[in-house]
PyMOL CGO cylinders between C-alpha atoms (Angstrom):
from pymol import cmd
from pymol.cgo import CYLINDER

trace = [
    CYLINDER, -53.47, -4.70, -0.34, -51.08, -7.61, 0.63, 0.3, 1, 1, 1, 1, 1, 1,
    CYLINDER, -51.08, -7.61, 0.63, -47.45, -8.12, -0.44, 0.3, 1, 1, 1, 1, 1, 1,
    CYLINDER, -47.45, -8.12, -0.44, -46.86, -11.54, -2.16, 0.3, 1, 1, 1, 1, 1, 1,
    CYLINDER, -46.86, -11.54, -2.16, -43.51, -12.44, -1.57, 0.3, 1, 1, 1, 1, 1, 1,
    CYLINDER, -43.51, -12.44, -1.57, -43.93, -15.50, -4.01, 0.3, 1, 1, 1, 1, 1, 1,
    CYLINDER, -43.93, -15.50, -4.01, -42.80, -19.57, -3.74, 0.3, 1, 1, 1, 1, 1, 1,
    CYLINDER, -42.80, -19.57, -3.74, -39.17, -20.58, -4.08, 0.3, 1, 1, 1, 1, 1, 1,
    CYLINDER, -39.17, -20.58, -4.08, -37.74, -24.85, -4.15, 0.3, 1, 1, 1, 1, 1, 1,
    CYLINDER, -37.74, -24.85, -4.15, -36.79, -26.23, -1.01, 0.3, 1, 1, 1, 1, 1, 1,
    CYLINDER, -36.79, -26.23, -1.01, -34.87, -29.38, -1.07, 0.3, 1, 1, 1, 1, 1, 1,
    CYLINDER, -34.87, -29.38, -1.07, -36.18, -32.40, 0.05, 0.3, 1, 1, 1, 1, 1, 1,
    CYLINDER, -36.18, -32.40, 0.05, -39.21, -32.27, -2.04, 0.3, 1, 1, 1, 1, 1, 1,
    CYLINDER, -39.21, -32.27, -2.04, -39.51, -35.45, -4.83, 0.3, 1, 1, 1, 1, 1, 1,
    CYLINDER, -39.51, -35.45, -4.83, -42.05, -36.49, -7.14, 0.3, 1, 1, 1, 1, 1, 1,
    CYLINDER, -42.05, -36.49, -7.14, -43.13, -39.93, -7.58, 0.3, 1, 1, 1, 1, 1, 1,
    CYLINDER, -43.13, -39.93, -7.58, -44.97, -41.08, -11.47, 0.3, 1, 1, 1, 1, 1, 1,
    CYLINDER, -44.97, -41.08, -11.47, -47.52, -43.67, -11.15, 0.3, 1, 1, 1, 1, 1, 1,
    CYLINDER, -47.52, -43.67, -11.15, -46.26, -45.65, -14.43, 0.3, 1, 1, 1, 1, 1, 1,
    CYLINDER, -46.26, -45.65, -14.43, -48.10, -45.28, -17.34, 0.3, 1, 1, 1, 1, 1, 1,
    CYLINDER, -48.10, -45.28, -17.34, -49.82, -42.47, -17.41, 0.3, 1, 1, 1, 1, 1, 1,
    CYLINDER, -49.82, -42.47, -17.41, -48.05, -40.40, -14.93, 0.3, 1, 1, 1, 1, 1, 1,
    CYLINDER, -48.05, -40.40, -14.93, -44.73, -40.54, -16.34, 0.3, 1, 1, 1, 1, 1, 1,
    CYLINDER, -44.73, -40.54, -16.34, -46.18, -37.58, -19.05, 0.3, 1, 1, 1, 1, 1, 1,
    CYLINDER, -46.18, -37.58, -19.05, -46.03, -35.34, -16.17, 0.3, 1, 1, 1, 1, 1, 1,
    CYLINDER, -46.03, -35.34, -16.17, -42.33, -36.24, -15.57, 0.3, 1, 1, 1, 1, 1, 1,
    CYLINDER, -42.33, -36.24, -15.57, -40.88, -34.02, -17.97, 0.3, 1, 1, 1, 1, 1, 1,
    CYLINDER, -40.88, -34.02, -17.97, -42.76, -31.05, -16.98, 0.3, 1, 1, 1, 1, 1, 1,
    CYLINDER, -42.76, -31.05, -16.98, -41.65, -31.66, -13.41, 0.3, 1, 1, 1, 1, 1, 1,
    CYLINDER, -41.65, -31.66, -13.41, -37.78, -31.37, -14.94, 0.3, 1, 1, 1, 1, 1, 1,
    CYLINDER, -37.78, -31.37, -14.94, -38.55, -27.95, -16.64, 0.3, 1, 1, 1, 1, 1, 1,
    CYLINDER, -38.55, -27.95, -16.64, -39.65, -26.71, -13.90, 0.3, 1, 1, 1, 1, 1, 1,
    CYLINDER, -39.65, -26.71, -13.90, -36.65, -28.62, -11.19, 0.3, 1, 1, 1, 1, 1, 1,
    CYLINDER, -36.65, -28.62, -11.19, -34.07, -29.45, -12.96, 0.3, 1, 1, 1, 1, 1, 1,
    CYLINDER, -34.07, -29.45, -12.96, -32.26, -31.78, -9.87, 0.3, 1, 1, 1, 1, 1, 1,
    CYLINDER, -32.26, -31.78, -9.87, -35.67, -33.14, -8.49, 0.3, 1, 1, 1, 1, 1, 1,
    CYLINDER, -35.67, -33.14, -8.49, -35.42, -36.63, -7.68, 0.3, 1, 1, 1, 1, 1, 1,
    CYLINDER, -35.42, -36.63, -7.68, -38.32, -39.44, -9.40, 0.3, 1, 1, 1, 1, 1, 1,
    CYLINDER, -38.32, -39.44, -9.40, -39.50, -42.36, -8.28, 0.3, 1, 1, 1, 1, 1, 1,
    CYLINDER, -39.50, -42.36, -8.28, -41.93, -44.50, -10.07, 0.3, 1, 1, 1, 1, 1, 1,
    CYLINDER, -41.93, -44.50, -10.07, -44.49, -47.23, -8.89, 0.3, 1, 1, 1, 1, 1, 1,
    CYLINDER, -44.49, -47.23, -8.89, -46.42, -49.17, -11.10, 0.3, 1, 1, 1, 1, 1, 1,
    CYLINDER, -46.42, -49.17, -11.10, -50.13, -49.90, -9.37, 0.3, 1, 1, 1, 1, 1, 1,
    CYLINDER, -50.13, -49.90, -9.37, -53.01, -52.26, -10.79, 0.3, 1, 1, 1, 1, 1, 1,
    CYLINDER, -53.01, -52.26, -10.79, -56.02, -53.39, -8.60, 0.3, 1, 1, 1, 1, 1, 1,
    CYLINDER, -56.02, -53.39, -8.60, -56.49, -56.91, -8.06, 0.3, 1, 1, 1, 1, 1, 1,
    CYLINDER, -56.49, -56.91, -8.06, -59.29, -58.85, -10.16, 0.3, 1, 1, 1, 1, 1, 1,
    CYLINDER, -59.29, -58.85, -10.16, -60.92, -60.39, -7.28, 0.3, 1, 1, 1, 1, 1, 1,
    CYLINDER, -60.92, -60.39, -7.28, -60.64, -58.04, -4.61, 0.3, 1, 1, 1, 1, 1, 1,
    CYLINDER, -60.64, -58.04, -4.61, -60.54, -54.63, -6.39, 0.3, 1, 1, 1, 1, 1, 1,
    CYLINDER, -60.54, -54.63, -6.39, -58.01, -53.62, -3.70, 0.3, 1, 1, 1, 1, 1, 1,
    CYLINDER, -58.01, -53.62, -3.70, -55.12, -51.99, -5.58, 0.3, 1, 1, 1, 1, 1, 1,
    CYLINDER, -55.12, -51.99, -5.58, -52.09, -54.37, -5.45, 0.3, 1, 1, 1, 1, 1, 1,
    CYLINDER, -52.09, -54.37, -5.45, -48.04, -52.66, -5.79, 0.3, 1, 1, 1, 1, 1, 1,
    CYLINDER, -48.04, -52.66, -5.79, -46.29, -54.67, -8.32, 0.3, 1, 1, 1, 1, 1, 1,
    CYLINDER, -46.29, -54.67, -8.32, -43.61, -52.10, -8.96, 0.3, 1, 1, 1, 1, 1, 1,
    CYLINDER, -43.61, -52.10, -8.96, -41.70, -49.92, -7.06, 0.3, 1, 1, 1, 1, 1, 1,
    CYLINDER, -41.70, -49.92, -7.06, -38.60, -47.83, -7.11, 0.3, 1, 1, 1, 1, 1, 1,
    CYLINDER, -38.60, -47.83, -7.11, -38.16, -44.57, -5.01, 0.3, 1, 1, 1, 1, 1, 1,
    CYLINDER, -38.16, -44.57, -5.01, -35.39, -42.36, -3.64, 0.3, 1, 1, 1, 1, 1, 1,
    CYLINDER, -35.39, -42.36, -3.64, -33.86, -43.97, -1.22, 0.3, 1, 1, 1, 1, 1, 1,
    CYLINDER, -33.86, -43.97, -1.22, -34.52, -40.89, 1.38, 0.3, 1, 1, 1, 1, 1, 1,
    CYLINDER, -34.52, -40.89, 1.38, -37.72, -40.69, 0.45, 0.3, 1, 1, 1, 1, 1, 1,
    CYLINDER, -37.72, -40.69, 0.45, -39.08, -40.71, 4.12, 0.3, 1, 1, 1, 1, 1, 1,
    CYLINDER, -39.08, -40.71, 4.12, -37.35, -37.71, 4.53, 0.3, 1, 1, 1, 1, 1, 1,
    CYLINDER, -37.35, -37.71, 4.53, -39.00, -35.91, 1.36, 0.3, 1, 1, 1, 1, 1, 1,
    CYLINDER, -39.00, -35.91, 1.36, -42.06, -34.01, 0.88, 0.3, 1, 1, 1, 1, 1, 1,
    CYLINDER, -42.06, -34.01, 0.88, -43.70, -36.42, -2.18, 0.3, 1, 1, 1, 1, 1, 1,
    CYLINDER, -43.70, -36.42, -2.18, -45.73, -34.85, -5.33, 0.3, 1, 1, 1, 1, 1, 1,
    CYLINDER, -45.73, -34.85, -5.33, -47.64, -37.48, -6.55, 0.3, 1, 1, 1, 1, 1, 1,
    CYLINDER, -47.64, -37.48, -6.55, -47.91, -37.85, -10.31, 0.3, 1, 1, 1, 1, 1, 1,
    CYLINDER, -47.91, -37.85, -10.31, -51.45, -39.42, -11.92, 0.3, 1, 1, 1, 1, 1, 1,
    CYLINDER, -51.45, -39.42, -11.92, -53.44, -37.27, -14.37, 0.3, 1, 1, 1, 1, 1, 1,
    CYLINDER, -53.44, -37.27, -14.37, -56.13, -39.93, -13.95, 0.3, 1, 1, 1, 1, 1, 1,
    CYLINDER, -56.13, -39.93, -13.95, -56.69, -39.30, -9.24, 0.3, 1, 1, 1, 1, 1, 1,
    CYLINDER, -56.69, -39.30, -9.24, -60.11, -40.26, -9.10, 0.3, 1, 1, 1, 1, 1, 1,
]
cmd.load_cgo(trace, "trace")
């Protein structure tokens, strides 16, 4: 018996591809928010520690002011 008033975009929000295999969901992200800033970051982990290790990374540069949707089919 409860009214949904349903979601609407707020700016400030940005999503943010892990390279490879997250940049599929990119385009699907623009369907759906046409303006939305993307960042990417490429991530591997580290041979000898297994500790994942940046190697690339390019983001909005406000992006400490955005809310962030992470992109990675693969979140284990």
């Amino acid at each position: 018996g409860y009214k949904y008033e349903g979601v609407k975009f707020e700016k400030g929000n940005c999503g943010v591809s892990i390279m490879r295999s997250g940049e599929a969901m990119e385009q699907g992200l623009r369907d759906c928010c046409r303006s939305i800033r993307i960042g990417k970051i490429l991530i591997q982990s580290d041979e000898e520690t297994q500790r994942a290790k940046v190697y690339y990374a390019k983001f909005p540069p406000d992006i400490y002011r955005r809310k962030v949707l992470l992109m990675y089919p693969i979140l284990s």
